[in-house]
C-alpha positions as protocol buffer text, in pm:
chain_id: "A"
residue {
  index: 1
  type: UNK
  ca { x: -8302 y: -3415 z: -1189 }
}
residue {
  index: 2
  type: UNK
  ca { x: -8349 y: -3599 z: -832 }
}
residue {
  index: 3
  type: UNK
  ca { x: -8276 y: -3937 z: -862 }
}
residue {
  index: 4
  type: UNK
  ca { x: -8351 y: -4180 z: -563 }
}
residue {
  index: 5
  type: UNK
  ca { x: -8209 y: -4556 z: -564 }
}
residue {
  index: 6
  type: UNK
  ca { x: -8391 y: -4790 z: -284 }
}
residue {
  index: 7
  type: UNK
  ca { x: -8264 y: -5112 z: -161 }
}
residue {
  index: 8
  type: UNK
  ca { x: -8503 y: -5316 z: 48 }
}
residue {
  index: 9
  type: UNK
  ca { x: -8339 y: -5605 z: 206 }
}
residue {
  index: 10
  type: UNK
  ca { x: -8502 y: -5889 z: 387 }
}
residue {
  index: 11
  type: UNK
  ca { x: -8360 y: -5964 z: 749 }
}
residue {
  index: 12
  type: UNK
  ca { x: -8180 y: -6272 z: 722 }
}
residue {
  index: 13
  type: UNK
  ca { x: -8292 y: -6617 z: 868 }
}
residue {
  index: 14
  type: UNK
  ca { x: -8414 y: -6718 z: 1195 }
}
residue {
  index: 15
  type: UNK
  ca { x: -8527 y: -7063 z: 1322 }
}
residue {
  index: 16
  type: UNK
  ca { x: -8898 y: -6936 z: 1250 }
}
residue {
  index: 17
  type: UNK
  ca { x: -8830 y: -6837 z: 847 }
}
residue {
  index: 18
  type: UNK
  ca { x: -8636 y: -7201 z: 839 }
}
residue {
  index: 19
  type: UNK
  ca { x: -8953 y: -7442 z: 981 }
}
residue {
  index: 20
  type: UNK
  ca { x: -9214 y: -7235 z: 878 }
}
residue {
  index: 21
  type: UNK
  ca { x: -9426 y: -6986 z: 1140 }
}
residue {
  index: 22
  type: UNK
  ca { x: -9473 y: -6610 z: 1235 }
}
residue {
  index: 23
  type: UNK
  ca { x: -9185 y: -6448 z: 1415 }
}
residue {
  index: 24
  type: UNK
  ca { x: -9234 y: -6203 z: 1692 }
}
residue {
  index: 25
  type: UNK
  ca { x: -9019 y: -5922 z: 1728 }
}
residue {
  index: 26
  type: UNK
  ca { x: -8774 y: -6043 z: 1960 }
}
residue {
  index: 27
  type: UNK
  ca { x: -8663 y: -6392 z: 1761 }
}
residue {
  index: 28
  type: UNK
  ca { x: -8278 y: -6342 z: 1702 }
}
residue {
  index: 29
  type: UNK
  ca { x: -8084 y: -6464 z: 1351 }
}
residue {
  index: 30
  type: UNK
  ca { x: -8010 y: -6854 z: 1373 }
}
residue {
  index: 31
  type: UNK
  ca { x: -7659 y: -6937 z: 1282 }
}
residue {
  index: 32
  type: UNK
  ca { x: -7680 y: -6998 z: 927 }
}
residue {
  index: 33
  type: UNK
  ca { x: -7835 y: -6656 z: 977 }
}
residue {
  index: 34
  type: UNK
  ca { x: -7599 y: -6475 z: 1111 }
}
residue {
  index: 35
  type: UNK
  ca { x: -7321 y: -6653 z: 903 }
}
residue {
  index: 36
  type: UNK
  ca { x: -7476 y: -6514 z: 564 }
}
residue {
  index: 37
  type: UNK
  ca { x: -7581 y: -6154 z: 683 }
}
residue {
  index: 38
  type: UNK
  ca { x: -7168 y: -6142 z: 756 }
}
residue {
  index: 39
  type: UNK
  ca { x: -7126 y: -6293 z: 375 }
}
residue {
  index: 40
  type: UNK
  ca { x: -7334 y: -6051 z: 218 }
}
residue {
  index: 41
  type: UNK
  ca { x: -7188 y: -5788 z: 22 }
}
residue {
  index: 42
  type: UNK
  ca { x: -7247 y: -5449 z: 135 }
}
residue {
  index: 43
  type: UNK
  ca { x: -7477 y: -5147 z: -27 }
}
residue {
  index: 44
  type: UNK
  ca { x: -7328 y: -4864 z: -58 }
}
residue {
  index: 45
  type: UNK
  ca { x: -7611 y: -4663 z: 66 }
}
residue {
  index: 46
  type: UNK
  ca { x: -7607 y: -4296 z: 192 }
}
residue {
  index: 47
  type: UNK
  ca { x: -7857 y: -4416 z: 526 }
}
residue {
  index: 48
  type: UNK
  ca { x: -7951 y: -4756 z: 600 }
}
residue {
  index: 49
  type: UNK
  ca { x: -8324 y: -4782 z: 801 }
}
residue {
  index: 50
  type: UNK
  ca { x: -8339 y: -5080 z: 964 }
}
residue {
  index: 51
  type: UNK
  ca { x: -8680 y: -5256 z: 1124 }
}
residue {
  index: 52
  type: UNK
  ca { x: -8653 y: -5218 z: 1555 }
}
residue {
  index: 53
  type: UNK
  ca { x: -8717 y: -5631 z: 1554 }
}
residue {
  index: 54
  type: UNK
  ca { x: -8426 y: -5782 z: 1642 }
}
residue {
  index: 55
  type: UNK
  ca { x: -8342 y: -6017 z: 1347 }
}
residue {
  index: 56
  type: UNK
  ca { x: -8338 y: -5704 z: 1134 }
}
residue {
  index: 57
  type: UNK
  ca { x: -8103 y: -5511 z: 1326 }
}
residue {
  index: 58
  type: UNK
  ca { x: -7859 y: -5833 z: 1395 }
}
residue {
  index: 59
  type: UNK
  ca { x: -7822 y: -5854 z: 1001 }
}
residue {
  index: 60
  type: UNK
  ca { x: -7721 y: -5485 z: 1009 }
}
residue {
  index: 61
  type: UNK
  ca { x: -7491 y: -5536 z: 1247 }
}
residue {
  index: 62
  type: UNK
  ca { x: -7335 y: -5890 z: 1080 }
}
residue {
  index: 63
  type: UNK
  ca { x: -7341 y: -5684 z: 702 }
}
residue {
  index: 64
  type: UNK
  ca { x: -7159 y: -5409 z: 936 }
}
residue {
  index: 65
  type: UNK
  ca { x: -7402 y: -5172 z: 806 }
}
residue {
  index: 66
  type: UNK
  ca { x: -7492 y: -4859 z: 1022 }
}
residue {
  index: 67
  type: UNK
  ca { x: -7820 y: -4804 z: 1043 }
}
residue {
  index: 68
  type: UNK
  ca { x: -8089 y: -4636 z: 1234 }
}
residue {
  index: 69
  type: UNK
  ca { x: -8447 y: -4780 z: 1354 }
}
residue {
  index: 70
  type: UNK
  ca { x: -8734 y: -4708 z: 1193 }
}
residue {
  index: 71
  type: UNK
  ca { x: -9069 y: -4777 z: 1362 }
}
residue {
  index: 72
  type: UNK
  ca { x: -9231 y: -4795 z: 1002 }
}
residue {
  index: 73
  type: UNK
  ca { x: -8973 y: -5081 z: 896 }
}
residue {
  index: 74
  type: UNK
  ca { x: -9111 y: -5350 z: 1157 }
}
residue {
  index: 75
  type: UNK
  ca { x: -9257 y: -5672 z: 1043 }
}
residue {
  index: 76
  type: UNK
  ca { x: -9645 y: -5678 z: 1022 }
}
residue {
  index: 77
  type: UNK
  ca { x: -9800 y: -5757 z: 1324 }
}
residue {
  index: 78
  type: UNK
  ca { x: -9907 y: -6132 z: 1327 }
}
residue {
  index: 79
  type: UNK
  ca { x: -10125 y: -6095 z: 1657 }
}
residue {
  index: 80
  type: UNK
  ca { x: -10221 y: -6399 z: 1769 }
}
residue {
  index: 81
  type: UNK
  ca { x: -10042 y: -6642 z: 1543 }
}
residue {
  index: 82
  type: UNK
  ca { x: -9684 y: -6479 z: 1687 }
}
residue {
  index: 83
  type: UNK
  ca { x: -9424 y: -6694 z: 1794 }
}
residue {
  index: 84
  type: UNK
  ca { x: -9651 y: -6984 z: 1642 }
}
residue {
  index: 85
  type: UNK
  ca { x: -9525 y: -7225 z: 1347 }
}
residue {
  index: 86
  type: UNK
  ca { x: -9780 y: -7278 z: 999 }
}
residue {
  index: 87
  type: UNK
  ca { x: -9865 y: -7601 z: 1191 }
}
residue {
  index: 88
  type: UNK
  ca { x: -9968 y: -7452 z: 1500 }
}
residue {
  index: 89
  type: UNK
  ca { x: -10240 y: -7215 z: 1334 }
}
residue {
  index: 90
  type: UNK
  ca { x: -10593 y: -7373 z: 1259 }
}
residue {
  index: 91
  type: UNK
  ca { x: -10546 y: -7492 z: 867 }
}
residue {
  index: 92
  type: UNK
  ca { x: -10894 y: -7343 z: 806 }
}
residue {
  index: 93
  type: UNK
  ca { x: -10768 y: -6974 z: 933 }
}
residue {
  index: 94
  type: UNK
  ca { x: -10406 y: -7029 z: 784 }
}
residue {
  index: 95
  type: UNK
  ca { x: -10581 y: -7081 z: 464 }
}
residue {
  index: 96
  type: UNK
  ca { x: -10824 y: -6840 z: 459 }
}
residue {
  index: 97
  type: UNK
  ca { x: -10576 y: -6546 z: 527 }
}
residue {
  index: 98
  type: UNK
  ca { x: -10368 y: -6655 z: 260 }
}
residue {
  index: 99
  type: UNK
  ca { x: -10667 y: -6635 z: 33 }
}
residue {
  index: 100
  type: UNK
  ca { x: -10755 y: -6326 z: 127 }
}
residue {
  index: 101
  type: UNK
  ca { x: -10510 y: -6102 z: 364 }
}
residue {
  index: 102
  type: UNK
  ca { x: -10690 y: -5822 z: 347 }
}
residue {
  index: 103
  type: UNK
  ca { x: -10874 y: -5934 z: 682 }
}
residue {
  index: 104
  type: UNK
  ca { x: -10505 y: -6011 z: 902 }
}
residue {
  index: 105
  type: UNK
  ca { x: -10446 y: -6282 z: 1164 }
}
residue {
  index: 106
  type: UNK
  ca { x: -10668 y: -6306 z: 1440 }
}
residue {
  index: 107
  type: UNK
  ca { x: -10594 y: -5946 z: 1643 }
}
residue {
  index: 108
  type: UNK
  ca { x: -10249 y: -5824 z: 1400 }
}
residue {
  index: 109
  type: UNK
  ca { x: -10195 y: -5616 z: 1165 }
}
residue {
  index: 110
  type: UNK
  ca { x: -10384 y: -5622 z: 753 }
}
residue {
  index: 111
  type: UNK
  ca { x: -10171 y: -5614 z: 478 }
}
residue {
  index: 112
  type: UNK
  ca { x: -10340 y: -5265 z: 393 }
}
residue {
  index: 113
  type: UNK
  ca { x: -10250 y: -5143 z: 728 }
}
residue {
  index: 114
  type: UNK
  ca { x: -9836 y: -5241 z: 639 }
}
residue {
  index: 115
  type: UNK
  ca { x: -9907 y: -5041 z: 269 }
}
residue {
  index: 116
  type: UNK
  ca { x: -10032 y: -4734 z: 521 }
}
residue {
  index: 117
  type: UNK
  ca { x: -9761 y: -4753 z: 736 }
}
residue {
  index: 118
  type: UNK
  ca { x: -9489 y: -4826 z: 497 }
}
residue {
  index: 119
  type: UNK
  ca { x: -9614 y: -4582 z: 197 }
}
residue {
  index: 120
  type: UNK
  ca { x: -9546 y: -4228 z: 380 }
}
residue {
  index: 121
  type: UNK
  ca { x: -9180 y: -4413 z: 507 }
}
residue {
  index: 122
  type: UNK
  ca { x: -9124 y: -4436 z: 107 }
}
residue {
  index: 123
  type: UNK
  ca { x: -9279 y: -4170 z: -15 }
}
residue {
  index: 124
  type: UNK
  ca { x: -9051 y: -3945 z: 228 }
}
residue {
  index: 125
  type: UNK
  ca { x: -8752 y: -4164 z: 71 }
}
residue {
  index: 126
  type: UNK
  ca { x: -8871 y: -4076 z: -297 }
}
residue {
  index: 127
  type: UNK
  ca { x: -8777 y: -3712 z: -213 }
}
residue {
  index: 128
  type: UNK
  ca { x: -8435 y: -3760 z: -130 }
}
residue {
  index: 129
  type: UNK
  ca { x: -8155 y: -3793 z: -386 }
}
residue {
  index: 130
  type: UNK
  ca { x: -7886 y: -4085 z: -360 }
}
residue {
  index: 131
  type: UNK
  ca { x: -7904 y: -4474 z: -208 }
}
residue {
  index: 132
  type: UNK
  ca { x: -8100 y: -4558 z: 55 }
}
residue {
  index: 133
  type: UNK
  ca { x: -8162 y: -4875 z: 220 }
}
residue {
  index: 134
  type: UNK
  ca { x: -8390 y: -5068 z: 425 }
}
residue {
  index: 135
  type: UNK
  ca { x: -8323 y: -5371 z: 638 }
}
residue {
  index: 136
  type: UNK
  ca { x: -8671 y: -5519 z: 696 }
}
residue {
  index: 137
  type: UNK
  ca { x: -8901 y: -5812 z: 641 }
}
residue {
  index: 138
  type: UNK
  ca { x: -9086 y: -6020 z: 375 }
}
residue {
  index: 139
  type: UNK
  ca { x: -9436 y: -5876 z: 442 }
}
residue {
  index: 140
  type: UNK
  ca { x: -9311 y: -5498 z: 467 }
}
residue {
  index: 141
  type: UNK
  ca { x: -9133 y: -5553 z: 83 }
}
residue {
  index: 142
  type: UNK
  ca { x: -9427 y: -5708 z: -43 }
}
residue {
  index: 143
  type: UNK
  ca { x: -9643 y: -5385 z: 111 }
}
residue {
  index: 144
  type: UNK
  ca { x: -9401 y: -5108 z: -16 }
}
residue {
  index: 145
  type: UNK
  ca { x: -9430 y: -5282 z: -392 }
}
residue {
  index: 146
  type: UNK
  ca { x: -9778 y: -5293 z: -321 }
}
residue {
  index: 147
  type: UNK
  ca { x: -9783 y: -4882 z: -241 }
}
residue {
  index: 148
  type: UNK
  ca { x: -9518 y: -4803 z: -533 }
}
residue {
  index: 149
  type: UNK
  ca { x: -9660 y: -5029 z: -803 }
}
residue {
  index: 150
  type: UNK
  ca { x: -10051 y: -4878 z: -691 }
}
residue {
  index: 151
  type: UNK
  ca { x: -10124 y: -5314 z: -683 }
}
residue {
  index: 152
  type: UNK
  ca { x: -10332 y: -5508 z: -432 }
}
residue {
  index: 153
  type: UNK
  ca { x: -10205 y: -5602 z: -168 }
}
residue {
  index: 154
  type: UNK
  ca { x: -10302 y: -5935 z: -226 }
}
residue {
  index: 155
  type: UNK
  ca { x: -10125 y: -5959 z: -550 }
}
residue {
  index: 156
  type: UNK
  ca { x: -9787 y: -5915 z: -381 }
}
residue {
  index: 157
  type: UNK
  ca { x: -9807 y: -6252 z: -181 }
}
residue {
  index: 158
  type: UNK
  ca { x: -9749 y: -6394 z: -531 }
}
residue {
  index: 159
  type: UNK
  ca { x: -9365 y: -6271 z: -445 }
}
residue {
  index: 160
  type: UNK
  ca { x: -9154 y: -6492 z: -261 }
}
residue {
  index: 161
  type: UNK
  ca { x: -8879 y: -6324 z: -124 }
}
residue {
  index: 162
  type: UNK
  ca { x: -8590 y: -6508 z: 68 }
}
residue {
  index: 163
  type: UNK
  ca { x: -8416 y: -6408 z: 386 }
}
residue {
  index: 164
  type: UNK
  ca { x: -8132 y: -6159 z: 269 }
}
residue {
  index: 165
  type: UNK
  ca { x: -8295 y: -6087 z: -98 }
}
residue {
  index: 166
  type: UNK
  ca { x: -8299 y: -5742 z: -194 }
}
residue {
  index: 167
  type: UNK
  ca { x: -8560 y: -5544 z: -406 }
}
residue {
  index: 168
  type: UNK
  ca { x: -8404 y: -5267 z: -617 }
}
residue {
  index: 169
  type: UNK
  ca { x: -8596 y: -4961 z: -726 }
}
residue {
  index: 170
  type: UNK
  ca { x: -8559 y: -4616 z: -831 }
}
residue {
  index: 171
  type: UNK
  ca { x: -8719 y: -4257 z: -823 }
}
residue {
  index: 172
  type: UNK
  ca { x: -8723 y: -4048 z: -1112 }
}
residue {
  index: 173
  type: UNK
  ca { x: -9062 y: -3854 z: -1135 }
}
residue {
  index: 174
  type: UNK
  ca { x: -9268 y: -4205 z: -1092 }
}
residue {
  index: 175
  type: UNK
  ca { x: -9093 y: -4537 z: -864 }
}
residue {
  index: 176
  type: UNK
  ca { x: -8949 y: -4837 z: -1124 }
}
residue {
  index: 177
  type: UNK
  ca { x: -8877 y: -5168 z: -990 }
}
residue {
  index: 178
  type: UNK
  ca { x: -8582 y: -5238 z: -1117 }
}
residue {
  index: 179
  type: UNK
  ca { x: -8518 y: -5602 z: -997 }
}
residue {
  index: 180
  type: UNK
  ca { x: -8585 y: -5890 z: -698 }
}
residue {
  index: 181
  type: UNK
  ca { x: -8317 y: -6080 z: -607 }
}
């Protein structure tokens, strides 16, 4: 029987994750970053997929993991609250997508439109025996369980999920989660 294992890591920190905002693609690991992608203990995985943003592909390089990009693996698309901290965004709006995210920032990316993106990447991944791994981002996790656990994807942003945390799961006829941590 084909058995899959799936790792999802988080990219590790970066000043944005630390005071609180929406990253763009281009906002590099912060030192305390960088220092605990290089402390984190490695895999073990057959292929390692790794978001093109470059936070996520500085923690594959500091875990010394080799990886290739994966387009479906980048962070959701915060439009115009990028580069921005919490504090930055209207309260009203910050509040309002948190209460309901199926409507996205102001010109980015729903959470339904991650789960589309993301679900085919993992679905291809449930087809393929052995360990696999992902290096991406909080929001991308959150949509994958949301795709794999048939959830909305509103209940997922009840899951915090810290920089470097890793979501286990495995394929065997039907995706388990098999821990968060």
């Amino acid at each position: 029987m084909l058995t899959t294992t799936l790792i999802l890591i988080c990219a590790g920190t970066t000043r944005m994750a630390r005071t609180g905002g929406f990253a763009g693609p281009d906002e590099p690991l912060d030192a305390g970053g960088r220092r605990d992608a290089a402390r984190a203990d490695h895999v073990g995985a057959t292929l390692i997929g790794c978001s093109p943003a470059l936070a996520a592909q500085q923690t594959g390089q500091a875990m010394a993991l080799p990886f290739t990009v994966e387009a479906a693996l980048v962070e959701i698309d915060h439009g115009q609250w990028t580069g921005r901290t919490f504090d930055a965004v209207p309260p009203q709006a910050l509040r309002e997508w948190i209460a309901d995210p199926a409507s996205g920032a102001p010109g980015g990316e729903t959470m339904a439109q991650v789960q589309q993106r993301i679900g085919p990447w993992v679905d291809h991944v449930a087809g393929l025996a052995g360990t696999w791994c992902a290096i991406t981002h909080p929001m991308v996790v959150r949509a994958a369980l949301a795709h794999i656990l048939d959830v909305p994807p509103r209940a997922m942003l009840a899951i915090d999920l810290a920089p470097l945390s890793r979501t286990r799961l495995s394929f065997n006829r039907g995706w388990r989660l098999q821990g968060i941590g």
